[in-house]
DRENKOLTOR-599633 format. One line per 3 residues: number of its first residue (from 1); for each residue x, y, z of N, C-alpha, C, O. Coordinates in pm, whole numbers, plus 50000, padded with zeros to 5 digits. Example, Ala and Ser with C-alpha at 12.3 -4.5 7.8 and 13.67 -1.06 7.14 Angstrom:
2
1) 51319 49431 50780 51230 49550 50780 51320 49670 50780 51424 49668 50846; 51285 49775 50708 51367 49894 50714 51290 50003 50787 51341 50114 50804 .
END
This chain:
200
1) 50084 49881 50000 50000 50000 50000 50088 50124 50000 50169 50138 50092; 50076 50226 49892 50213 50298 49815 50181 50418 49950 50285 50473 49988; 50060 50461 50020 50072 50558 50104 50061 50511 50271 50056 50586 50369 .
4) 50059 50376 50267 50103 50346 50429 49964 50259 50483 49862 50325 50467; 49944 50139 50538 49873 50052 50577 49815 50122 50698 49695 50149 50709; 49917 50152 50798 49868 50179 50959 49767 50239 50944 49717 50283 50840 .
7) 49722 50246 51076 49593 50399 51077 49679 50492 51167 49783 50460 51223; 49613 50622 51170 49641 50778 51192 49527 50748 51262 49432 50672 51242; 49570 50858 51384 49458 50909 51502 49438 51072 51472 49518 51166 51472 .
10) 49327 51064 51451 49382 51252 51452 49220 51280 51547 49111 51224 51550; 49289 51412 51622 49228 51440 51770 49134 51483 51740 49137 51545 51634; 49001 51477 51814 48896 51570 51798 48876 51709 51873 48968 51732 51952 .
13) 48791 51794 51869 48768 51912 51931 48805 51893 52100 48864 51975 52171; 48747 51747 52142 48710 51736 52272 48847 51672 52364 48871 51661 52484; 48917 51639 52243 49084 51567 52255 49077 51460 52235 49187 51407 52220 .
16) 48963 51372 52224 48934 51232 52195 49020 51180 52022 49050 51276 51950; 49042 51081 51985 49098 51060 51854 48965 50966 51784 48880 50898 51842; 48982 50991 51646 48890 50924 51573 49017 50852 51512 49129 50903 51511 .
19) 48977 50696 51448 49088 50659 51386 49066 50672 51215 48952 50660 51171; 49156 50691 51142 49161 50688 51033 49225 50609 50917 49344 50579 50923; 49165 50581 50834 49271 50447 50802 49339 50525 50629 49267 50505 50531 .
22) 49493 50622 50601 49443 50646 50487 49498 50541 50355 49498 50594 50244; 49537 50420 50364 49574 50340 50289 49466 50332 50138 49346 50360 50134; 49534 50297 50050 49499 50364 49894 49478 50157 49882 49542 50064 49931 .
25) 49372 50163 49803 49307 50019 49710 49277 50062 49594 49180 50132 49563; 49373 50013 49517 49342 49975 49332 49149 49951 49357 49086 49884 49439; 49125 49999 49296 48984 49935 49244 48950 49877 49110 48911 49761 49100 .
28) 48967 49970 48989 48993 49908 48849 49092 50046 48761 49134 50160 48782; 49091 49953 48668 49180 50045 48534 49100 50014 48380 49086 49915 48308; 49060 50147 48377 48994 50148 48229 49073 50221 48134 49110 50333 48170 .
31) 49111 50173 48003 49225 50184 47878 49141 50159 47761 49124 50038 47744; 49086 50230 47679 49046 50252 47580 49097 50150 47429 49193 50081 47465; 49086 50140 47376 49146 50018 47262 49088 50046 47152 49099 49977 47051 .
34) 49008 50174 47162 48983 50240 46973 49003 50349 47010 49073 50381 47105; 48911 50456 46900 48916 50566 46894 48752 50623 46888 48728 50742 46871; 48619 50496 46909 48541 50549 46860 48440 50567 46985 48329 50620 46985 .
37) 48532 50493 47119 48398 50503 47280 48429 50661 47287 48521 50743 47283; 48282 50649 47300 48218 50785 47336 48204 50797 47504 48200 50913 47545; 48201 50741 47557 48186 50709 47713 48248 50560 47796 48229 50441 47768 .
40) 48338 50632 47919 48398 50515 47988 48309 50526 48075 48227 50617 48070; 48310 50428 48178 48241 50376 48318 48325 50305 48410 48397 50210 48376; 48315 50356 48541 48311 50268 48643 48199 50256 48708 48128 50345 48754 .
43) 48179 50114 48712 48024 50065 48737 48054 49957 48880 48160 49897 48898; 47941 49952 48964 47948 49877 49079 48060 49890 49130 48140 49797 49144; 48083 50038 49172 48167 50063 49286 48136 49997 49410 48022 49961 49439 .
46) 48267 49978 49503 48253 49908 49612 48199 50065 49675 48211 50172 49615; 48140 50047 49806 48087 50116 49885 48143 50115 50068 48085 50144 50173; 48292 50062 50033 48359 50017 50188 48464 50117 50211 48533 50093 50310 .
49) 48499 50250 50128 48606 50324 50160 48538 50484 50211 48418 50509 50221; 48654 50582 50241 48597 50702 50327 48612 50790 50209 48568 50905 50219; 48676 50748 50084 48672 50848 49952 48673 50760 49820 48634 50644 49824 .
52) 48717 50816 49707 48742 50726 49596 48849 50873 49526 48826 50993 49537; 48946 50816 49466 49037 50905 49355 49044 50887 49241 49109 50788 49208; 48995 50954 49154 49002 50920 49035 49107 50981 48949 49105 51103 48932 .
55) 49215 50894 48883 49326 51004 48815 49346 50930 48641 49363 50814 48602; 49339 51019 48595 49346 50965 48443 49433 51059 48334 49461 51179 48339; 49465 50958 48234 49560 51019 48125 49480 51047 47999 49552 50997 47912 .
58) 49404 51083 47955 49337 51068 47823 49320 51172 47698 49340 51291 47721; 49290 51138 47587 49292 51236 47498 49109 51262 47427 49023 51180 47461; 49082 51346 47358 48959 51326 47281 48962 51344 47098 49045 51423 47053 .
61) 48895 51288 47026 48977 51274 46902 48943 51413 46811 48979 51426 46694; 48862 51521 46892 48891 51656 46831 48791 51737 46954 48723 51682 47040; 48810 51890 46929 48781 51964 47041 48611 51946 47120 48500 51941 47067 .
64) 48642 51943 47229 48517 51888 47331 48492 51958 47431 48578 52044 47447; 48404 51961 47513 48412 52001 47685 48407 51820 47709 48354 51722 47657; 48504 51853 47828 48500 51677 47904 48331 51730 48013 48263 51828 48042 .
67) 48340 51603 48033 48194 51620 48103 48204 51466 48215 48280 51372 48192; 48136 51474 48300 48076 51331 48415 47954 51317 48435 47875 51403 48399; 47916 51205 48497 47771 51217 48610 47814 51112 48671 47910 51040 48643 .
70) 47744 51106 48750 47782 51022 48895 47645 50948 48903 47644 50872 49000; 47529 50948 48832 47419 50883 48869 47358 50830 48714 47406 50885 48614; 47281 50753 48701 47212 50635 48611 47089 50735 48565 47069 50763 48447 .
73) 46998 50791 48688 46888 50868 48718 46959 51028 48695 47075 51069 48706; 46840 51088 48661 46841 51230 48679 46901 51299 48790 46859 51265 48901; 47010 51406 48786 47015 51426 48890 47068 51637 48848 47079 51672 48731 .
76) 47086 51719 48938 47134 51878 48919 47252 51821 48971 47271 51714 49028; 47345 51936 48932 47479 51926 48937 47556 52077 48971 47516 52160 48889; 47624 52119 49037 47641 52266 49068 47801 52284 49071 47888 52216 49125 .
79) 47807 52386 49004 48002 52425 49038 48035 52529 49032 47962 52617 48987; 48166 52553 49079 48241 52654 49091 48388 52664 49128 48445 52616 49226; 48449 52754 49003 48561 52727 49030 48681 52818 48940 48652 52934 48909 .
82) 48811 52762 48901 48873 52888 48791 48906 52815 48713 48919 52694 48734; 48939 52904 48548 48996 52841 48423 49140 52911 48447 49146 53024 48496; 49268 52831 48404 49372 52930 48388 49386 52923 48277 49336 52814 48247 .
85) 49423 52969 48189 49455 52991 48067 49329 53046 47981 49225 53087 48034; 49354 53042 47834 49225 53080 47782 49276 53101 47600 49393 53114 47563; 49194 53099 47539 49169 53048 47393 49193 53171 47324 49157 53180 47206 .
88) 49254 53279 47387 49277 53443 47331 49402 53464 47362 49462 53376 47425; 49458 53567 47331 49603 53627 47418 49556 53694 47529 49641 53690 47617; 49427 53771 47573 49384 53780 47717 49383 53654 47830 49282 53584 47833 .
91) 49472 53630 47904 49497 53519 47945 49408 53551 48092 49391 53652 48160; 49356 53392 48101 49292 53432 48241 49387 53435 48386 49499 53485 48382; 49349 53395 48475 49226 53289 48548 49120 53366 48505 49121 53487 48485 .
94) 49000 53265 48485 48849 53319 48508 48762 53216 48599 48777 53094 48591; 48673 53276 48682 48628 53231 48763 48484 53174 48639 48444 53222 48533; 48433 53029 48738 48358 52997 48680 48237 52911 48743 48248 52820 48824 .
97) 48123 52962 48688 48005 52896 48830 47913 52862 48749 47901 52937 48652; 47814 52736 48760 47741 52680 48652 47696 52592 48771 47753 52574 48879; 47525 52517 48704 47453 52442 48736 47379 52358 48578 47337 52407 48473 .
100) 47386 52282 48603 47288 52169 48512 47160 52144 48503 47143 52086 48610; 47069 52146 48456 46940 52127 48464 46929 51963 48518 46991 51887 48444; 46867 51904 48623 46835 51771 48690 46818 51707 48511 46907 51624 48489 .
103) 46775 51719 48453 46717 51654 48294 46873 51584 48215 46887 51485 48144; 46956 51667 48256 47081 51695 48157 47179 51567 48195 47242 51495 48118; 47171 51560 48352 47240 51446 48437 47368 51491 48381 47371 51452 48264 .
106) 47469 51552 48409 47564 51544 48336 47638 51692 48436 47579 51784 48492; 47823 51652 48424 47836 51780 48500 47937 51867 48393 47954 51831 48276; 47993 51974 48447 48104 52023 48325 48257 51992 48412 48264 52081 48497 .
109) 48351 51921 48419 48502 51866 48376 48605 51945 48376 48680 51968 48472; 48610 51989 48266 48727 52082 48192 48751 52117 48092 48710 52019 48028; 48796 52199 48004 48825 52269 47931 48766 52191 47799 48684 52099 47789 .
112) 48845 52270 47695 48750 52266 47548 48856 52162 47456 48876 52177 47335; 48921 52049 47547 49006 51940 47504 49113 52035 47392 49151 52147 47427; 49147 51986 47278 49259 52001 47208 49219 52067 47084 49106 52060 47035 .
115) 49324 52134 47033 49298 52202 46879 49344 52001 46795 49328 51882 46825; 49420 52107 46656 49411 51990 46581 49546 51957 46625 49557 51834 46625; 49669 52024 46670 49772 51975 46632 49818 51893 46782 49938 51876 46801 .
118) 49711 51841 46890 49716 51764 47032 49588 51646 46993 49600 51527 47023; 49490 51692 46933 49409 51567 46916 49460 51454 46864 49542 51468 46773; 49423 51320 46907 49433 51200 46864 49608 51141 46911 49675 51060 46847 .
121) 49637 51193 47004 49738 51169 47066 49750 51164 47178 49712 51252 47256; 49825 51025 47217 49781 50995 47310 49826 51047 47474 49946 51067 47493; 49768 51059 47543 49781 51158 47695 49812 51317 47720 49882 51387 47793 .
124) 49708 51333 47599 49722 51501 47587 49672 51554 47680 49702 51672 47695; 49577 51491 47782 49510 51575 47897 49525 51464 48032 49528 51341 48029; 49532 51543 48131 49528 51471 48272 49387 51553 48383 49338 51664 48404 .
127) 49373 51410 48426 49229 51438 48520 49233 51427 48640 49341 51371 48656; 49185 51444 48752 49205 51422 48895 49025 51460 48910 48949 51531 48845; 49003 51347 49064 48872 51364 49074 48919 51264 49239 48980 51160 49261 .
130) 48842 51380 49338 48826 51308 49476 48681 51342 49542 48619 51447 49561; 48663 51242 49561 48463 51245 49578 48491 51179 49768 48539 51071 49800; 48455 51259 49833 48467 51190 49973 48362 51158 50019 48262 51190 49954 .
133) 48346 51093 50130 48161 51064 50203 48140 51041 50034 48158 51134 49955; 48114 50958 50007 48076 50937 49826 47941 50773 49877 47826 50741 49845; 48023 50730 49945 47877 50612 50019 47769 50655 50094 47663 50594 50108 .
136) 47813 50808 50160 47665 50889 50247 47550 50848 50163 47556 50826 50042; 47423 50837 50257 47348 50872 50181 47222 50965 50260 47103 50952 50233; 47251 51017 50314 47166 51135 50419 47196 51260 50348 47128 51345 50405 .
139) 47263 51316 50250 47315 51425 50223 47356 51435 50092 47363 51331 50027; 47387 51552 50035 47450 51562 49883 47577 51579 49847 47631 51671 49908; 47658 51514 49753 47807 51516 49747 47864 51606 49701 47839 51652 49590 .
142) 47960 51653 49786 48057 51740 49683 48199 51700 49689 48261 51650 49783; 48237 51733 49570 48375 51691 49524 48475 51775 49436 48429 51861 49361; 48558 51762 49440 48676 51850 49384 48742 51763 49240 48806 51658 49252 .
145) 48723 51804 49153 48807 51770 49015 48899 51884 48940 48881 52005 48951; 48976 51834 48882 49074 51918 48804 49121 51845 48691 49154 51727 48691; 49121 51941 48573 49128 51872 48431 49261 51990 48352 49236 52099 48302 .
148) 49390 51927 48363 49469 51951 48277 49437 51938 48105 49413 51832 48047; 49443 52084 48034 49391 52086 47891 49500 52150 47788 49472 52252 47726; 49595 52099 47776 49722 52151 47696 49632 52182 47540 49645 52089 47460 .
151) 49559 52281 47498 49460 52353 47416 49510 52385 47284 49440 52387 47183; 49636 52411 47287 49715 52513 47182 49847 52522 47166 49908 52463 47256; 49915 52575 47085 50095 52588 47077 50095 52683 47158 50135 52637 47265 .
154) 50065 52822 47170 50076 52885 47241 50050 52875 47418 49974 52804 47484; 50112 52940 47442 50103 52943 47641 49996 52970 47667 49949 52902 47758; 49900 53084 47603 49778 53118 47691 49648 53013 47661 49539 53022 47716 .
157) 49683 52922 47571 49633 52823 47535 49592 52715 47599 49488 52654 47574; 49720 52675 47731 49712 52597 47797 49606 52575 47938 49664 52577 48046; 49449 52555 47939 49400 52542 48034 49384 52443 48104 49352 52329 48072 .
160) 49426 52524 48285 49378 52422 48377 49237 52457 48438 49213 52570 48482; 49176 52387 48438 49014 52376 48544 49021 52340 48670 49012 52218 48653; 49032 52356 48804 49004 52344 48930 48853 52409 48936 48803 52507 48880 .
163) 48807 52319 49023 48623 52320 49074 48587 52246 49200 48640 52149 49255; 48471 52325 49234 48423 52220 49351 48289 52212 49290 48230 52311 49247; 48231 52064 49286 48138 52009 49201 47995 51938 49361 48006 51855 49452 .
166) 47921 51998 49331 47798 51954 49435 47698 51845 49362 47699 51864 49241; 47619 51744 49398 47578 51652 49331 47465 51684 49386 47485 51648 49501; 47330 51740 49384 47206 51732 49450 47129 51622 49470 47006 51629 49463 .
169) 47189 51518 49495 47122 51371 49533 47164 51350 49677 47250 51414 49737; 47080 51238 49729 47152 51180 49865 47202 51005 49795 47306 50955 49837; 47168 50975 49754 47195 50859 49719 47376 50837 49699 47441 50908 49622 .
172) 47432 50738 49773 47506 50688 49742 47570 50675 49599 47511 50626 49502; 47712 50729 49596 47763 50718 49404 47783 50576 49402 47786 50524 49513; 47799 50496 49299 47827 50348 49287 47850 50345 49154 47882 50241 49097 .
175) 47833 50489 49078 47911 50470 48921 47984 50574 48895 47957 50662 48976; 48074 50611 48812 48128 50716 48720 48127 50693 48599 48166 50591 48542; 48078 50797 48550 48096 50800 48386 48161 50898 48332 48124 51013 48354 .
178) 48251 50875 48264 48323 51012 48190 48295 50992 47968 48306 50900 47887; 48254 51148 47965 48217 51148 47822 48288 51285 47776 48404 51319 47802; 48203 51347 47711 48235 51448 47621 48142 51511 47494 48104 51449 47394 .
181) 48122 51627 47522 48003 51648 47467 47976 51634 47254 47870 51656 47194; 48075 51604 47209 48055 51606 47104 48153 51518 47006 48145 51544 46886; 48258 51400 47056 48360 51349 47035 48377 51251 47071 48269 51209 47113 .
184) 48479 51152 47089 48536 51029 47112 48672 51037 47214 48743 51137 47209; 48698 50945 47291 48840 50910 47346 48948 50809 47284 48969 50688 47269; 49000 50929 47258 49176 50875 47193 49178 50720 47215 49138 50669 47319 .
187) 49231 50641 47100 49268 50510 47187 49359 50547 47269 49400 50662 47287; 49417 50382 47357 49528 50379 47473 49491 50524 47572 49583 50560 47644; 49393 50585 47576 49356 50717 47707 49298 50564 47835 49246 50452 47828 .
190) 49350 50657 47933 49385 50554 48046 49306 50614 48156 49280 50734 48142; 49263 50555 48262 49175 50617 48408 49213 50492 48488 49209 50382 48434; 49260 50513 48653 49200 50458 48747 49146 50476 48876 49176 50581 48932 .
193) 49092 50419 48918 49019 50453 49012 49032 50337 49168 49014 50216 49170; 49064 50414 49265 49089 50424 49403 49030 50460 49544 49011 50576 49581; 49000 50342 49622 48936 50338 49725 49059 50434 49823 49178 50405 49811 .
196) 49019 50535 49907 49082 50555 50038 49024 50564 50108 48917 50624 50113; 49123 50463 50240 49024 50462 50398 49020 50368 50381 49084 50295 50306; 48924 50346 50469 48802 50197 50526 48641 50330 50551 48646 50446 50590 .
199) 48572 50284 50527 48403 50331 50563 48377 50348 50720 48303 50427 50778; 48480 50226 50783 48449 50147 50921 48509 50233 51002 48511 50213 51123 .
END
């Protein structure tokens, strides 16, 4: 276990310790083998850890917004967060705040993937995604993703997306889906996905 088996005590308000367990579990690895899936999945997530990480290498085979949902069913989706870079020589950060219509099921990712001369090659973009309390089901999730988008030759070209993403469900996540609103994933584009903790 690459970040440490033991558990961590860490103190509470009252001085009491809660224990914590933060040891990392492979869960699966999804790798693409054309050029024409339109959508990956992780399906029947286990439901025994205190988070899940999702980190991936992937490309799209021409310019896209990356996109997720976390549910099968309808669900709103809410964010906020910054772009760095930007598709002009006015270079950002720009701040950025959006909601989904419940109908749409679907959230917004990162950036506007690749011009022509990064598409269809492979690990032009990198993803990060940590969904915690992701087994709650009394409450609605929020989670933090970030989508590396190398956009352009130029520097101001290059956008990163940081967000904090709210899920308006209580239901327990038990899938991920990653797509893209108008395109395909590169063959050999790579994701895996990671239990941390114990639930217990």
């Amino acid at each position: 276990m690459p970040f440490g088996a033991s558990k961590a005590t860490i103190l509470g308000a009252s001085g009491g310790g809660v224990s914590y367990d933060p040891a990392y579990t492979w869960i699966a690895d999804i790798m693409t083998t054309n050029s024409t899936t339109s959508t990956v999945s992780f399906t029947s997530i286990p439901q025994t850890y205190h988070a899940l990480h999702l980190v991936g290498n992937c490309n799209i085979t021409n310019s896209s917004y990356g996109l997720f949902r976390l549910r099968s069913t309808s669900a709103e989706y809410f964010g906020c967060g910054v772009e760095l870079g930007s598709y002009s020589s006015s270079a950002g950060p720009y701040t950025a705040a959006w909601n989904s219509a419940s109908s749409t099921n679907y959230a917004y990712f990162g950036g506007y993937s690749t011009d022509t001369s990064m598409a269809n090659e492979i690990g032009g973009q990198c993803i990060e995604m940590w969904l915690p309390g992701y087994s709650n089901t009394d409450k609605p999730k929020t989670m933090w993703t970030k989508w590396y988008d190398p956009s352009d030759s130029s520097w101001y070209g290059n956008m990163a997306t940081e967000e904090l993403v709210r899920l308006e469900a209580n239901a327990a996540i038990d899938q991920i889906d990653m797509f893209n609103s108008s395109n395909y994933w590169y063959t050999d584009s790579m994701w895996t996905l990671y239990g941390v903790g114990t639930a217990s």
